[in-house]
C-alpha positions in Angstrom: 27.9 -5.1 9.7 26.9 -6.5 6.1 28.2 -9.1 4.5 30.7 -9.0 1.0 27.3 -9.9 -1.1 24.9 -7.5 0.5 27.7 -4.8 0.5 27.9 -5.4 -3.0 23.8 -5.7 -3.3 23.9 -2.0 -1.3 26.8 -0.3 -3.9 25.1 -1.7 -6.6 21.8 -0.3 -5.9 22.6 3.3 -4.8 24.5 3.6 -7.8 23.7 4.9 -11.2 20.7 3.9 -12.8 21.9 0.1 -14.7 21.2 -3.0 -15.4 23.2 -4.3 -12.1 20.9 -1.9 -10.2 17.5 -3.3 -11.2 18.7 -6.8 -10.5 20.1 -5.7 -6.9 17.1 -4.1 -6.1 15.0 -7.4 -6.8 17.2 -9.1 -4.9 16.8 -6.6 -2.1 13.0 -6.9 -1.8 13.2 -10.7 -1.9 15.8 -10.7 0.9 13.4 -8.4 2.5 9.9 -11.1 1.9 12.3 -14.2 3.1 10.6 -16.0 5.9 13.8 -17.3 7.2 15.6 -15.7 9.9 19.1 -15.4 8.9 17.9 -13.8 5.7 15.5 -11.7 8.2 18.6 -10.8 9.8 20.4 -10.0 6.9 17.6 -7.7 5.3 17.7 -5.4 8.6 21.4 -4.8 8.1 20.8 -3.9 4.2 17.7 -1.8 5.5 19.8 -0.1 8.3 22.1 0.4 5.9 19.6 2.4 2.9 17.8 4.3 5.7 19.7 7.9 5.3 19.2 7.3 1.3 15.5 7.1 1.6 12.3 9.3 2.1 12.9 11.6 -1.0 10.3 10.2 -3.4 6.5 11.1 -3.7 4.7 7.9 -2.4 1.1 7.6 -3.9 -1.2 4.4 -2.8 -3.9 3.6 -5.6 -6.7 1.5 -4.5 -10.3 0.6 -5.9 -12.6 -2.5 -5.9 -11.6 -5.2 -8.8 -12.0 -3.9 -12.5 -12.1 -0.2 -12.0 -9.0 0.2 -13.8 -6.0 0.8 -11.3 -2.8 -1.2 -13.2 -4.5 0.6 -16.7 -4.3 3.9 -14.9 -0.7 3.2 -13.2 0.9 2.4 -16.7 -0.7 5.5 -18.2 0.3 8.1 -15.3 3.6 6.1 -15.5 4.6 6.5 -19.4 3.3 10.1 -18.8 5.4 10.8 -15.7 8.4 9.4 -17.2 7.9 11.3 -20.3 8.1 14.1 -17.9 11.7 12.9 -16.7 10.8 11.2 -13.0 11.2 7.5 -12.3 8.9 5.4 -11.4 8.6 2.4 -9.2 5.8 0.3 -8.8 4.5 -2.2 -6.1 1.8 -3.9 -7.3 0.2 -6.3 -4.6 -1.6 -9.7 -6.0 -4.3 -11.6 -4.1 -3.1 -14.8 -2.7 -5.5 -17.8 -2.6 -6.5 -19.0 1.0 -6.5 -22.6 -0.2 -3.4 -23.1 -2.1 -1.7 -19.6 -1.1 -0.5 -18.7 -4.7 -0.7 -16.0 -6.7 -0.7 -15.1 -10.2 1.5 -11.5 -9.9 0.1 -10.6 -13.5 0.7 -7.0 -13.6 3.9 -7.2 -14.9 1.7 -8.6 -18.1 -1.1 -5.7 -17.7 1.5 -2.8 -17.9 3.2 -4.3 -20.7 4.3 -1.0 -22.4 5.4 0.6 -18.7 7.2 -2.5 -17.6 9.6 -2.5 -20.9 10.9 1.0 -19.6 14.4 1.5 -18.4 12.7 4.1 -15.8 10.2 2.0 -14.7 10.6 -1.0 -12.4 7.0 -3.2 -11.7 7.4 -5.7 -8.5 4.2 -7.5 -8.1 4.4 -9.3 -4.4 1.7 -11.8 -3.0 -0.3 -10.4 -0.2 -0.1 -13.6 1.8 -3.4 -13.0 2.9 -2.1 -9.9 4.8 -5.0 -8.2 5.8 -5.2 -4.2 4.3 -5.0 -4.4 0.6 -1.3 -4.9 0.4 1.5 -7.3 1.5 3.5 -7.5 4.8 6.8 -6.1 3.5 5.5 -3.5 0.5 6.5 -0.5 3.3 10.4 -2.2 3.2 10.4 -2.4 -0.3 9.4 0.7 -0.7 11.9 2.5 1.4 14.1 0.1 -1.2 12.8 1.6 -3.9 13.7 5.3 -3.1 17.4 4.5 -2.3 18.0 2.9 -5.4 16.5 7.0 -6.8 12.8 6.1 -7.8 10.9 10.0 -7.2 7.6 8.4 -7.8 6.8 5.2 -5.8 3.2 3.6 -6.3 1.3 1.0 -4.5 -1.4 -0.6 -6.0 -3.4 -3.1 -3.8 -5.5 -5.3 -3.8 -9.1 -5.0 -4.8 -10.3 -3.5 -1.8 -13.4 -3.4 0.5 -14.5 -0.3 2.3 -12.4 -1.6 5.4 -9.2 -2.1 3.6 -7.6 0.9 3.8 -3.8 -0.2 4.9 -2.2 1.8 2.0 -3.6 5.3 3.2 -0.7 4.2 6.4 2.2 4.6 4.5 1.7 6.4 1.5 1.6 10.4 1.0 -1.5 10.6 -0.9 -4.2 8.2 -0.9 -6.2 7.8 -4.5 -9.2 6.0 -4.6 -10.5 4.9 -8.0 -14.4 4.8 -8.7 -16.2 3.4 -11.0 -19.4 5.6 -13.0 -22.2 2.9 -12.1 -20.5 1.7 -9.0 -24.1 1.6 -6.9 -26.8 3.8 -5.1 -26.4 6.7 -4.4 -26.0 5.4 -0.5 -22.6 4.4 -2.0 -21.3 7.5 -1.9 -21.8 8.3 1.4 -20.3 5.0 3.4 -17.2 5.5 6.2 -14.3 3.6 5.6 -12.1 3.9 2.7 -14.1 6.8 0.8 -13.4 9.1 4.3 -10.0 8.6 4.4 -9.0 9.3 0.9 -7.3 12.1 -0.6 -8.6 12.3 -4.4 -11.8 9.8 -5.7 -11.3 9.4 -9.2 -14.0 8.0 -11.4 -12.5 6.1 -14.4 -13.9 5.0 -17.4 -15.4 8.0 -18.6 -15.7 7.2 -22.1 -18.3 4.4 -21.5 -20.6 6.4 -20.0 -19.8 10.5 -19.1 -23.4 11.3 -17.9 -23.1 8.2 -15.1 -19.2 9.5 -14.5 -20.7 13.1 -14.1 -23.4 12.2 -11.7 -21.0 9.7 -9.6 -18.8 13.0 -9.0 -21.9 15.1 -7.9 -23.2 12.4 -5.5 -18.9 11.9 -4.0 -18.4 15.5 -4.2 -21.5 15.9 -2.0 -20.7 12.9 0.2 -17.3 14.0 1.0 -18.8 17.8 2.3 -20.8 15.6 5.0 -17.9 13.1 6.1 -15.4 15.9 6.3 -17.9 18.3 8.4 -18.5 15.0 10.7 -14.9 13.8 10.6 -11.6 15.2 9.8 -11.9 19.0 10.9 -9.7 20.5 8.6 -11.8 18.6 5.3 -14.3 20.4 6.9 -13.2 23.9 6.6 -12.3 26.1 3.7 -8.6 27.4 4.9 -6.9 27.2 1.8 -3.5 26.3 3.1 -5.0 22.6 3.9 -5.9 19.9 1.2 -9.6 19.4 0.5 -10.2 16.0 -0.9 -11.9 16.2 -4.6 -13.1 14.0 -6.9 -12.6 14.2 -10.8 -13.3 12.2 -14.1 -10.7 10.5 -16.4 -10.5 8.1 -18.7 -7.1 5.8 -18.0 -7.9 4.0 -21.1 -7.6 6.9 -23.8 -5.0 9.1 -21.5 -8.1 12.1 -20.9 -8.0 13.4 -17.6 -4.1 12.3 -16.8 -2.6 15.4 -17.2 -4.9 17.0 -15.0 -4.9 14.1 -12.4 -1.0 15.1 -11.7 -1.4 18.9 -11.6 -3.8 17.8 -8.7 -1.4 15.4 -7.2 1.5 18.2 -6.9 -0.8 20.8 -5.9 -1.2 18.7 -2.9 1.9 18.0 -2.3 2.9 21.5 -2.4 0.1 22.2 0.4 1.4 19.1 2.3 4.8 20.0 2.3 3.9 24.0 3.4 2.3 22.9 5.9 4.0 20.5 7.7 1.1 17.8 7.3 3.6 15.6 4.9 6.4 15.1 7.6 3.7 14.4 10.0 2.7 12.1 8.6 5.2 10.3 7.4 6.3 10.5 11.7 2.7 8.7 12.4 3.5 6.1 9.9 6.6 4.9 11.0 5.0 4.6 14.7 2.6 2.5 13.5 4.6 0.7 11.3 7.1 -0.2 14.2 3.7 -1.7 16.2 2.5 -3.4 13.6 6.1 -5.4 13.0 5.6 -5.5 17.2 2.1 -7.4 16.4 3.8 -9.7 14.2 6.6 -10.6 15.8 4.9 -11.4 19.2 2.3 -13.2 17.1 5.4 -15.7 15.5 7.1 -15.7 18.9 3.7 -17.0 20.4 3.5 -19.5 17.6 6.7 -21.0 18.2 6.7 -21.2 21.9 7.4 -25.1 23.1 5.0 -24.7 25.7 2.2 -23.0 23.0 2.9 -26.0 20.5 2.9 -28.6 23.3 -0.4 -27.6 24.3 -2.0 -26.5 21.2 -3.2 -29.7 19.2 -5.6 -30.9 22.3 -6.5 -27.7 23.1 -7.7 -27.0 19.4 -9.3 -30.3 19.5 -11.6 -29.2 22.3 -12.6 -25.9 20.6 -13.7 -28.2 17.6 -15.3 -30.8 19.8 -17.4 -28.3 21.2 -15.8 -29.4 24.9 -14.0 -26.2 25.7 -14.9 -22.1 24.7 -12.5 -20.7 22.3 -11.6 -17.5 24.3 -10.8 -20.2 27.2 -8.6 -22.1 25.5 -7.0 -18.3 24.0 -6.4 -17.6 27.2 -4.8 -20.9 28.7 -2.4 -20.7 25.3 -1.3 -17.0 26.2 -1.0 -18.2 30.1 1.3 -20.9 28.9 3.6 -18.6 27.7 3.8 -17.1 31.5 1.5 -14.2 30.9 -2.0 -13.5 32.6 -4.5 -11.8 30.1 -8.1 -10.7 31.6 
């Protein structure tokens, strides 16, 4: 049962498009990042609560290494979708620093013309050294998102590696952004995060179109020989299925936009034919429901008396050299009254 004030948060949010909405919805996602438990507590309820309004937006997850241009992209697909009459809500993940564990959460400042926009709404969130490209609560947030009416949710991560591939688990469509001169041409063809995406953009066009040209040759190529050795339906030509594709834009001067959306509801036309979109939206909320039962065991392990009792001289051993790391794993987990082989 919710409380008076996140009643009030709830009303507020599913309600028309305001001033009082945009401020509950902030509130909502920092209930939902809280590390305490009573706020923990409270953000289920509110959650709980939203569920039946969500799952009716288009959720695209926009990834790429450091400098290709994702936030310049996200603000100009943004203007240009809102121009067009949707609402857009983006969730923009920051690196956090292992040392200090602070973030700058500057994209707010990088999509200044987007951010101004009554249609818009920009939530940059610290990854907390999360692992995947994005933080631990963007999938909450986003589910936050579409009850308050945004039809077009974006995550941006984090400059990603080629293992970093968390935000293909809980979007629709998974964009990659490439840069023209991003490498070999061995590049092109490495697993991981180019396998697994949807549509490879190359930005920056306008610095240099021959390099963009032959980066989409050498993707376009790759992707024929990871679909016929991977995903069996990238591998065959049945038109009812999406193919991933690569094209060329330039996010900076607007080129290429336009076309970059007829491509993005093409698939989801496809997606939504064929079943694949509910699908996988059904995988993604198993996995999400695992991955909270990761955490949570992981902080329950943490904050067992026994675990914490034992901990600081078993931790001194593994740094002393005296004991094996995997032993002293293992008497930890045994502490806690469970054998693991």
């Amino acid at each position: 049962m919710l409380n008076a004030v996140d009643q009030a948060l709830v009303n507020d949010l599913t309600g028309a498009p305001s001033s009082a909405q945009r401020r509950a919805l902030a509130k909502i996602i920092t209930l939902l990042e809280s590390t305490r438990m009573d706020h923990r507590k409270r953000a289920d309820e509110v959650l709980n609560t939203l569920l039946p309004k969500t799952g009716k937006s288009f959720r695209l997850g926009i990834s790429g290494v450091p400098g290709v241009g994702k936030s310049t992209l996200i603000e100009t697909l943004g203007l240009y979708l809102i121009e067009k009459g949707h609402r857009v809500a983006v969730l923009a993940i920051d690196p956090s620093s292992s040392l200090s564990g602070g973030s700058i959460l500057g994209d707010k400042t990088r999509m200044e013309r987007l951010s101004v926009l009554d249609k818009a709404f920009i939530r940059p969130s610290p990854s907390s050294c999360t692992l995947g490209g994005v933080a631990e609560k963007t999938r909450e947030a986003m589910l936050v998102a579409e009850a308050a009416g945004f039809d077009i949710v974006i995550v941006e991560t984090v400059g990603v590696g080629q293992s970093e591939i968390a935000v293909a688990g809980m979007t629709d469509m998974f964009l990659l952004l490439q840069l023209p001169n991003a490498g070999d041409d061995l590049q092109a063809i490495k697993k991981g995060v180019m396998e697994i995406a949807d549509l490879i953009v190359i930005n920056k066009v306008d610095i240099d179109p021959d390099a963009a040209m032959r980066a989409q040759l050498f993707i376009t190529s790759s992707l024929r020989l990871l679909g016929f050795q991977g995903n069996p339906d990238h591998a065959s030509h049945d038109q009812e299925y999406w193919h991933p594709t690569v094209m060329t834009l330039s996010a900076l001067e607007g080129n290429g936009v336009p076309e970059l959306w007829e491509k993005i509801l093409h698939f989801q036309k496809l997606q939504n034919a064929n079943g694949k979109l509910q699908s996988r939206r059904k995988q993604q909320a198993g996995a999400w429901m695992w991955d909270r039962i990761d955490a949570g065991l992981k902080n329950a392990f943490q904050n067992h008396p026994a675990v914490q009792t034992l901990l600081p001289s078993l931790s001194a051993e593994v740094n002393q050299g005296t004991m094996a790391a995997s032993v002293a794993a293992r008497r930890l987990l045994e502490a806690m009254g469970h054998e693991f082989f």
